[in-house]
MIDOSE-1310 file (N, C-alpha, C; in nm, 2 decimals, decimal comma, always signed):
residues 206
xxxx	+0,33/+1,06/-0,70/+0,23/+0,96/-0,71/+0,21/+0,93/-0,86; +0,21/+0,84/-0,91/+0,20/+0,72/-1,05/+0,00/+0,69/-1,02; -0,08/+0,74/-1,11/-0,21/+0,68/-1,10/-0,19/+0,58/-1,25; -0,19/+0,44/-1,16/-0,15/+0,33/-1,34/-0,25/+0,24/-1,36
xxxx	-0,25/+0,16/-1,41/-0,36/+0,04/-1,47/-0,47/+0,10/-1,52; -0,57/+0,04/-1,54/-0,70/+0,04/-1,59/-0,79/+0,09/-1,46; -0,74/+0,07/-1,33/-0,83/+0,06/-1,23/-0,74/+0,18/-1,16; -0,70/+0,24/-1,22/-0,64/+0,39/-1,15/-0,60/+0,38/-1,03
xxxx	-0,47/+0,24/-1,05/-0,43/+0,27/-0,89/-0,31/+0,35/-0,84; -0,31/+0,40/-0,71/-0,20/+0,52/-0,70/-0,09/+0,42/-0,65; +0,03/+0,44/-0,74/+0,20/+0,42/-0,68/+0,27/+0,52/-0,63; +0,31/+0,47/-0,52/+0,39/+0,62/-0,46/+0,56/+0,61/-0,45
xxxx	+0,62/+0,65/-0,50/+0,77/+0,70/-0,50/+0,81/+0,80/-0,41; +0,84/+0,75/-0,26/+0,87/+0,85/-0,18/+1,03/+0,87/-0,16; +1,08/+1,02/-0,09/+1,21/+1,05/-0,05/+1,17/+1,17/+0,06; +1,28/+1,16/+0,16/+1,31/+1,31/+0,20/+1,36/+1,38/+0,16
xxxx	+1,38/+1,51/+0,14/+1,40/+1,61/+0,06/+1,55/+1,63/+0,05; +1,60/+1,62/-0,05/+1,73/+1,64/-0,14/+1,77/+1,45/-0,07; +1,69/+1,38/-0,03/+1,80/+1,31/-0,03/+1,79/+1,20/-0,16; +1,96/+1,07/-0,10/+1,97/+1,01/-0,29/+1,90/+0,85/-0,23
xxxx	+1,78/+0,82/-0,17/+1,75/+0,76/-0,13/+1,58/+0,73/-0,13; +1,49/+0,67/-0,22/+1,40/+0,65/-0,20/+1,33/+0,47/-0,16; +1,18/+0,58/-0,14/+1,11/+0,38/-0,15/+1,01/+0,38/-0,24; +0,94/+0,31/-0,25/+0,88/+0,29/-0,34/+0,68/+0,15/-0,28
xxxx	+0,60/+0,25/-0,31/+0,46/+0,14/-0,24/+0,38/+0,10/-0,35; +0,35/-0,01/-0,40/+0,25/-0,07/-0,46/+0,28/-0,03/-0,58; +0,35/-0,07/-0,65/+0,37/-0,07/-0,77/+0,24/-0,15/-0,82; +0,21/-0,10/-0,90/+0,06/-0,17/-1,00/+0,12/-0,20/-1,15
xxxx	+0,17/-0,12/-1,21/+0,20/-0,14/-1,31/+0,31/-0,02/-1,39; +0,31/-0,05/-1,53/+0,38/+0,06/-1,58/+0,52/+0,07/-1,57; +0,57/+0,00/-1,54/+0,78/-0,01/-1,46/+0,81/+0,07/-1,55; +0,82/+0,08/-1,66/+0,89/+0,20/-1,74/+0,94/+0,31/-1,73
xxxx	+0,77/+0,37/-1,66/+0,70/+0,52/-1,62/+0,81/+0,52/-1,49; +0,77/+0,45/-1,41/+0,84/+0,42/-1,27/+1,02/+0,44/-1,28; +1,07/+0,38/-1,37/+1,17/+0,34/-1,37/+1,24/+0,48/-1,41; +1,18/+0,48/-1,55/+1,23/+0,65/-1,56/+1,28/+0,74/-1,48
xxxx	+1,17/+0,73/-1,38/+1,15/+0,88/-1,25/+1,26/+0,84/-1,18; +1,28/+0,72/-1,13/+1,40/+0,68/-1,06/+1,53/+0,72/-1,04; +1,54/+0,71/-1,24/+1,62/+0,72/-1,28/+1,66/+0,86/-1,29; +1,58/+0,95/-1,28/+1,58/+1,12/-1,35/+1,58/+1,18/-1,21
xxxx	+1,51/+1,13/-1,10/+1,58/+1,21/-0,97/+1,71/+1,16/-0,88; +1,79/+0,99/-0,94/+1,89/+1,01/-0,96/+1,87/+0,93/-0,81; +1,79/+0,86/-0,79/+1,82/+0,80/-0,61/+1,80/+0,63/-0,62; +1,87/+0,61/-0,52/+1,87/+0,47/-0,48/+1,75/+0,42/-0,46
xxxx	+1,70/+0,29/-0,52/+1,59/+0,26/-0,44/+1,60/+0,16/-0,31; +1,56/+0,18/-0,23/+1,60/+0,10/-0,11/+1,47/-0,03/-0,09; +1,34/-0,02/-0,08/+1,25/-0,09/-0,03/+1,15/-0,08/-0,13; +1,07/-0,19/-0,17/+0,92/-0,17/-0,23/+0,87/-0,23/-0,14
xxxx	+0,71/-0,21/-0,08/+0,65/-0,21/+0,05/+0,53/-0,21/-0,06; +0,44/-0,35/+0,01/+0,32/-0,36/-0,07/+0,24/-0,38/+0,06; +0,11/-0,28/+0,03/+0,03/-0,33/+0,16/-0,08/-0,42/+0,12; -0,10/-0,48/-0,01/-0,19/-0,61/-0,04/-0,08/-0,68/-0,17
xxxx	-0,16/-0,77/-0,21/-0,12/-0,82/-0,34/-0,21/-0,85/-0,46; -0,32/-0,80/-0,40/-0,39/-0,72/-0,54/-0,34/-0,74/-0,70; -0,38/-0,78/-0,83/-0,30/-0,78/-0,90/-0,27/-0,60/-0,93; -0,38/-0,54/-0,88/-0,37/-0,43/-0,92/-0,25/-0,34/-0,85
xxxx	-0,17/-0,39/-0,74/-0,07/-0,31/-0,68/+0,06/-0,37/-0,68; +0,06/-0,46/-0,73/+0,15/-0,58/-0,79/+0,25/-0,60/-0,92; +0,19/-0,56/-1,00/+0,18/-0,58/-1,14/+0,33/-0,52/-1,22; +0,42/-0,45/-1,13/+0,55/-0,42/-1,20/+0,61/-0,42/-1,06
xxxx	+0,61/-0,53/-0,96/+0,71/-0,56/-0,87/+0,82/-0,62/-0,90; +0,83/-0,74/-0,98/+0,93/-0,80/-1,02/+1,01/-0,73/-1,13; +0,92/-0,64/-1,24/+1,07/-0,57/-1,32/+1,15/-0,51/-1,24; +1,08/-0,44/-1,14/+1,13/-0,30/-1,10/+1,24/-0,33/-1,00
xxxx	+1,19/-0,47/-0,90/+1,27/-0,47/-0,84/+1,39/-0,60/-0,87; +1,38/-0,63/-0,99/+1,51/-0,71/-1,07/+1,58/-0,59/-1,14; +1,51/-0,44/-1,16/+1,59/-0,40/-1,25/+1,68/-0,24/-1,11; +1,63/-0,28/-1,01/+1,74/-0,20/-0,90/+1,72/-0,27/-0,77
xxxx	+1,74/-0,40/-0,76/+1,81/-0,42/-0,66/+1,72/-0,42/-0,52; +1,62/-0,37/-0,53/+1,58/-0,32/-0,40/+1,45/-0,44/-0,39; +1,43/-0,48/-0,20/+1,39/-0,59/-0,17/+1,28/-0,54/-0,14; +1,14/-0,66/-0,18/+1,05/-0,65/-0,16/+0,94/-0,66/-0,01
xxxx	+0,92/-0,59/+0,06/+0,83/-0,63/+0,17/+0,69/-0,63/+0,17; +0,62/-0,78/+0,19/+0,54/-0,82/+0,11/+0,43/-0,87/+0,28; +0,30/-0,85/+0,28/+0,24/-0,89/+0,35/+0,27/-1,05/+0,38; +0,29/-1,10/+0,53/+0,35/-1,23/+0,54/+0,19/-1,33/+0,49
xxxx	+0,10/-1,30/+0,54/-0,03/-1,40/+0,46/-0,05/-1,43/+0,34; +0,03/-1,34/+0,22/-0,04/-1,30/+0,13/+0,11/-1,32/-0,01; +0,24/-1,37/+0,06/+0,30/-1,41/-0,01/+0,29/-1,49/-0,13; +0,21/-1,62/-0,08/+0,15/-1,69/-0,21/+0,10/-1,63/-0,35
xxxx	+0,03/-1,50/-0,28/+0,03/-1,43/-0,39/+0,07/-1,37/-0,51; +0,16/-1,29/-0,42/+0,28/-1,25/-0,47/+0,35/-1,31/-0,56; +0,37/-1,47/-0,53/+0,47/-1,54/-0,58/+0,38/-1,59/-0,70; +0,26/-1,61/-0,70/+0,18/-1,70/-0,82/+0,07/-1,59/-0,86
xxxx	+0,06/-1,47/-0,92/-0,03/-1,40/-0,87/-0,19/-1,49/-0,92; -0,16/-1,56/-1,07/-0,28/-1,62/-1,13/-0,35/-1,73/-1,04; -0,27/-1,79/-0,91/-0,28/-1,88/-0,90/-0,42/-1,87/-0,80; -0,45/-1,77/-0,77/-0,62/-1,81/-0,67/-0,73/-1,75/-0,73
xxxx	-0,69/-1,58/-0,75/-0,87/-1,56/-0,84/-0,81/-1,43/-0,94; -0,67/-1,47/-0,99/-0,69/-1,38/-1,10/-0,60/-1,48/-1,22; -0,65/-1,56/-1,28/-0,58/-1,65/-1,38/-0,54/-1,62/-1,52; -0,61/-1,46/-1,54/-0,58/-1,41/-1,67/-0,49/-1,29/-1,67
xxxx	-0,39/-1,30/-1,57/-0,26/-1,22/-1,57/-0,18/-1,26/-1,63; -0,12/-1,14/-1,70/+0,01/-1,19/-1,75/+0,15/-1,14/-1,75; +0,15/-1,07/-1,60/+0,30/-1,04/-1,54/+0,33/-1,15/-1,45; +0,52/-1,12/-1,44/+0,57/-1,22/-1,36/+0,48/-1,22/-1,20
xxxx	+0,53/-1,31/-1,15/+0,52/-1,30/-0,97/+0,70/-1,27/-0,93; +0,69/-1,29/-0,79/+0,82/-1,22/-0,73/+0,81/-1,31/-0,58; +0,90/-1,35/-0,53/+0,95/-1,41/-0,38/+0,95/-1,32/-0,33; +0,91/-1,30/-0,17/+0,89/-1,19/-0,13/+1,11/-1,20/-0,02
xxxx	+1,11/-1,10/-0,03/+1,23/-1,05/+0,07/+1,23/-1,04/+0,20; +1,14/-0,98/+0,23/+1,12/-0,97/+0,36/+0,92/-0,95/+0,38; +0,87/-1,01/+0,47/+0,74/-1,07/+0,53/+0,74/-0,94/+0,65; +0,61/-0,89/+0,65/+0,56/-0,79/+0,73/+0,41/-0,87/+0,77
xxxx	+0,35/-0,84/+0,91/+0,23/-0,83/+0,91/+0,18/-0,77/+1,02; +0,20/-0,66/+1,09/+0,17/-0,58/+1,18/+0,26/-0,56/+1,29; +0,31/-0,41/+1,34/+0,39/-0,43/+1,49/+0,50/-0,44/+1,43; +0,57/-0,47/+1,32/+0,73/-0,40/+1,30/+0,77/-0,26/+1,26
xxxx	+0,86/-0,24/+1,32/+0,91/-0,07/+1,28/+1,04/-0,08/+1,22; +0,99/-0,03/+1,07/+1,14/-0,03/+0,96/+1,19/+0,13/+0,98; +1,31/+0,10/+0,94/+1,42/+0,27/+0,96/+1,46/+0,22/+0,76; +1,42/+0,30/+0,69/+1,44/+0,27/+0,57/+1,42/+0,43/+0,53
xxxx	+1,57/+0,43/+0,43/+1,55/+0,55/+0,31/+1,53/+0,68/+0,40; +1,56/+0,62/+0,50/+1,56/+0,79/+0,62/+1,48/+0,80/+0,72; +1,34/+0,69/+0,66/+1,21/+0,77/+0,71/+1,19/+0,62/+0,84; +1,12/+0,66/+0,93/+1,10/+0,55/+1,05/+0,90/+0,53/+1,02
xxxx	+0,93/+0,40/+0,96/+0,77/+0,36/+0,96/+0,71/+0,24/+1,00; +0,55/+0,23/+1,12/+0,55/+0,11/+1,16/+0,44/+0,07/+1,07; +0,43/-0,04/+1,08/+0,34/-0,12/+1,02/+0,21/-0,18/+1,11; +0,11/-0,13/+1,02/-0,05/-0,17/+1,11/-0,07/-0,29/+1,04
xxxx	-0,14/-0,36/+1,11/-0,18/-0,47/+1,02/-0,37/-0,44/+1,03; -0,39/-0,41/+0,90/-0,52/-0,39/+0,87/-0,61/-0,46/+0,79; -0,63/-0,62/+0,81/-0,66/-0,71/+0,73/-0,86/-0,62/+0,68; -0,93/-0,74/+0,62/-1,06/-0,67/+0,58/-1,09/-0,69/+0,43
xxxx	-0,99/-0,58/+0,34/-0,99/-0,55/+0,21/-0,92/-0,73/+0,15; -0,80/-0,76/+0,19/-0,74/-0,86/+0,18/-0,71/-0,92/+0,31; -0,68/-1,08/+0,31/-0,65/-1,13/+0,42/-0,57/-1,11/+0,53; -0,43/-1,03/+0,46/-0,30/-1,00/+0,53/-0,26/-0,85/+0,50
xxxx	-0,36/-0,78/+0,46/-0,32/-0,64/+0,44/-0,33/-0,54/+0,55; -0,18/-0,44/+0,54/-0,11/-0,39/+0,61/-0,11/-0,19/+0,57; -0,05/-0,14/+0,64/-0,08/+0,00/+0,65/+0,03/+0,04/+0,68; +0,11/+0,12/+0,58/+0,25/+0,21/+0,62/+0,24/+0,33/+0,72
xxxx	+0,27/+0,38/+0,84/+0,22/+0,49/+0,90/+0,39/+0,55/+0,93; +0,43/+0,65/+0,86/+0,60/+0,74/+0,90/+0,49/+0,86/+0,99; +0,47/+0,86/+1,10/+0,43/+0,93/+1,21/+0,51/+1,10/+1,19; +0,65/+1,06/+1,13/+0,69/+1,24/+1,14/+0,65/+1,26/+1,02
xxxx	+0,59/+1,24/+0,93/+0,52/+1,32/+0,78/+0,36/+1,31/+0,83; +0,32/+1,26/+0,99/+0,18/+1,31/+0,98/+0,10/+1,19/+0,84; +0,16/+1,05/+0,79/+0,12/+1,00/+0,68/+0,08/+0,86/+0,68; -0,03/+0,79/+0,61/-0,07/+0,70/+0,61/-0,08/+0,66/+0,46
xxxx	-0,02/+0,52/+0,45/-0,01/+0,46/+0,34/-0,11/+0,36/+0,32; -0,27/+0,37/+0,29/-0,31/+0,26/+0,34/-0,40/+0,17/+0,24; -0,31/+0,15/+0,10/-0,33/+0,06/-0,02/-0,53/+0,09/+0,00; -0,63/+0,00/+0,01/-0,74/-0,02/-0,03/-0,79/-0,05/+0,13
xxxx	-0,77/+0,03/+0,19/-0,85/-0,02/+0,34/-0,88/+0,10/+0,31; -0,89/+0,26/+0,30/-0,96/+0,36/+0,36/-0,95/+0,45/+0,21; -1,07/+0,51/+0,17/-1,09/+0,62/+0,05/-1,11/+0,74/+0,07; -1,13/+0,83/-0,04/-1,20/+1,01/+0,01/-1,33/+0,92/-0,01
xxxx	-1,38/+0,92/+0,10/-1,54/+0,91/+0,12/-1,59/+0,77/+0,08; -1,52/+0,65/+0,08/-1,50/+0,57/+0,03/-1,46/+0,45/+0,13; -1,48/+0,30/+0,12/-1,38/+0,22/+0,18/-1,35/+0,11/+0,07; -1,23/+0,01/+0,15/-1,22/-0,10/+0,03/-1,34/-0,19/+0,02
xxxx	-1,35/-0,24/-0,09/-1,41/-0,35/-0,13/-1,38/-0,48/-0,09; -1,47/-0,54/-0,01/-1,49/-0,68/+0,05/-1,49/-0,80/-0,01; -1,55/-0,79/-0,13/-1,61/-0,91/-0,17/-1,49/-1,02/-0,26; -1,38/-0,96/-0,27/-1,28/-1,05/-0,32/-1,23/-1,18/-0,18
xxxx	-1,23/-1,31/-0,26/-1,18/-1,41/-0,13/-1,06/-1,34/-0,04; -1,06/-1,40/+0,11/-1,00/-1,34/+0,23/-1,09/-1,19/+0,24; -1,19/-1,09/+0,18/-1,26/-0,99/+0,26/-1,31/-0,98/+0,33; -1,39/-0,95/+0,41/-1,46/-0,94/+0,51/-1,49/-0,78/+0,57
xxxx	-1,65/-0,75/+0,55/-1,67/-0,63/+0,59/-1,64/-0,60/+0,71; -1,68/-0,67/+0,82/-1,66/-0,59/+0,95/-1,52/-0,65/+1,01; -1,45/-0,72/+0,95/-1,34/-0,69/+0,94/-1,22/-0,60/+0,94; -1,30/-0,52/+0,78/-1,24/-0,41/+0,73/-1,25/-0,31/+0,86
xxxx	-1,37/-0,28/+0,83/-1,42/-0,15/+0,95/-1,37/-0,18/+1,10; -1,33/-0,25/+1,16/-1,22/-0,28/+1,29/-1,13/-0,24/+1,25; -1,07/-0,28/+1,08/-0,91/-0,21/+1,09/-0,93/-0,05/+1,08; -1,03/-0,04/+1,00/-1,04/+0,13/+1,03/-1,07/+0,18/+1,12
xxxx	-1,11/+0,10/+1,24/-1,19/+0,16/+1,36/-1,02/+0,13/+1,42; -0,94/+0,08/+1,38/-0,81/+0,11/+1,52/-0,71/+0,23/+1,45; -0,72/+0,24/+1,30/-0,65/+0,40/+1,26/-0,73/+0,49/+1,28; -0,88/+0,52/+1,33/-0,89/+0,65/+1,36/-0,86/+0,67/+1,55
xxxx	-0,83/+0,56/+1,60/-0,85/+0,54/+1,75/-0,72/+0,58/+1,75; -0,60/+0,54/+1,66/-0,46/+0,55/+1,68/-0,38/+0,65/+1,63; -0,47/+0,70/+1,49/-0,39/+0,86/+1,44/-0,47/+0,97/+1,46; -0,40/+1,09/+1,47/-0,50/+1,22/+1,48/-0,55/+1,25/+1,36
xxxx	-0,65/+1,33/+1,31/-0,78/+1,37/+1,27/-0,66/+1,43/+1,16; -0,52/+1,54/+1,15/-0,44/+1,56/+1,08/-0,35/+1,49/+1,01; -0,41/+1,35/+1,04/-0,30/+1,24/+0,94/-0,36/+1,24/+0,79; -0,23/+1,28/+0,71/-0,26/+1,24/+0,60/-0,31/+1,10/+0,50
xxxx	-0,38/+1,05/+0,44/-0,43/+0,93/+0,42/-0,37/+0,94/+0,24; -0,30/+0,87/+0,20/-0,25/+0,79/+0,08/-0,29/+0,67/+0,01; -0,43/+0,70/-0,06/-0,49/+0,58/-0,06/-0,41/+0,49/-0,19; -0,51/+0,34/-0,19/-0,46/+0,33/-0,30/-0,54/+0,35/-0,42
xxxx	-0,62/+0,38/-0,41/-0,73/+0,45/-0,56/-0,78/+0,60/-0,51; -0,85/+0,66/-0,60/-0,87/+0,83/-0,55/-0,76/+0,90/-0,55; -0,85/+1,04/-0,48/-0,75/+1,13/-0,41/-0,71/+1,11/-0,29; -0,61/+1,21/-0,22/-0,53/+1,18/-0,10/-0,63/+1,26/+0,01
xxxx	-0,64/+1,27/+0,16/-0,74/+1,29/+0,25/-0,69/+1,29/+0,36; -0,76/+1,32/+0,45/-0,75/+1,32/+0,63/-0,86/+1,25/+0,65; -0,76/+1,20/+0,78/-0,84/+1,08/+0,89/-0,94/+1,12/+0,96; -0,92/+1,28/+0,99/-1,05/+1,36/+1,06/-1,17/+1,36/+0,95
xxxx	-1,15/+1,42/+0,80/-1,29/+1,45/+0,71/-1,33/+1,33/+0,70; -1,24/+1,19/+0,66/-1,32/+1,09/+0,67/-1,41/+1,01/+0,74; -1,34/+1,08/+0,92/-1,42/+1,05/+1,02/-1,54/+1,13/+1,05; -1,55/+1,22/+0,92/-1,67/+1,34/+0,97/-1,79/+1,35/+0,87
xxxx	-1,72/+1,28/+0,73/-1,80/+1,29/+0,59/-1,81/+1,13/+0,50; -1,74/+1,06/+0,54/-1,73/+0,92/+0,50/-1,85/+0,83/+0,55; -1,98/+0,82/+0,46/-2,08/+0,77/+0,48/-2,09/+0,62/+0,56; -1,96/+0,53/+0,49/-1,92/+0,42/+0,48/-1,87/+0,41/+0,65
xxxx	-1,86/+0,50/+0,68/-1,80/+0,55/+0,83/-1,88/+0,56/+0,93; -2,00/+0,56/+0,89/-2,10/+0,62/+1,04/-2,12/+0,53/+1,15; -2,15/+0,41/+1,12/-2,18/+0,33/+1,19/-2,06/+0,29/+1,28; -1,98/+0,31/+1,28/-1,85/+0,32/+1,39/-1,86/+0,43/+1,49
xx	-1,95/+0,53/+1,43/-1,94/+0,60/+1,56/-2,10/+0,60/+1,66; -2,17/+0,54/+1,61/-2,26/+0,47/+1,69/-2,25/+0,44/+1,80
């Protein structure tokens, strides 16, 4: 895990163990830092997998993935983004954009880098934002929909609170209380303490 930008967001560089095959989620920034590690554990990159386009999860997609090759899967609503990032409500960026590769938005199951992962579509935080779930690591990738004790922030255009809280209301309906949670800001967490201590959380179980 990479904690990068100003807004401490988490990048995660995943592999299964000894293998020469990784992926790579929400790059935010810092390609260098990133690039480095890549390069120093010596594996292929196969996939970068964004579950918003945030400039904050964004922000070193295009070095990274002009500088290995590996194709981007980019929420299908939220492409525009991606490709212009200044162009709706953040106009004082100054990294590239990127075409997305391949378009995700809930209900596909990728076989990538080893690992078998489906894709939730958990709009709320962003319009088209999605949730990596690899079911045999017990793990959820879930950018800015779910925090330690915490949820994402609404108030950016396409949010919507109760929105949000439906997408959260169908990951605790769908994973067990032992799934690991990989947010994209914070520390990392379970689906059960959140469902037991996450303030932001009560009213779902009403």
């Amino acid at each position: 895990m990479f904690t990068v930008t100003v807004v401490a967001e988490n990048t995660y560089l995943i592999r299964g163990d000894d293998s020469a095959e990784a992926l790579l989620i929400d790059p935010g920034g810092e390609a260098p830092t990133i690039l480095a590690q890549i390069a120093e554990l010596n594996v292929e990159l196969k996939a970068i997998l964004l579950t918003h386009t945030h400039w904050d999860h964004i922000g070193a997609v295009a070095e990274i993935a002009k500088a290995t090759g590996a194709p981007v899967y980019c929420p299908v609503k939220e492409t525009e983004f991606l490709l212009d990032p200044k162009s709706i409500f953040f106009p004082d960026l100054d990294f590239e954009g990127y075409t997305a590769d391949e378009t995700v938005g809930g209900g596909e199951h990728l076989s990538l880098a080893g690992f078998e992962i489906d894709v939730v579509s958990t709009p709320g935080h962003s319009i088209g934002h999605v949730t990596y779930s690899i079911p045999a690591e017990d793990a959820l990738f879930s950018g800015d929909v779910l925090f330690e004790g915490s949820i994402g922030r609404t108030d950016l255009p396409g949010g919507d609170h109760q929105t949000l809280l439906n997408s959260i209301a169908g990951l605790l309906e769908t994973f067990g209380d032992e799934t690991v949670v990989y947010p994209g800001h914070m520390g990392l967490t379970q689906l059960g303490r959140e469902r037991a201590t996450n303030p932001f959380l009560q009213e779902l179980s009403k």
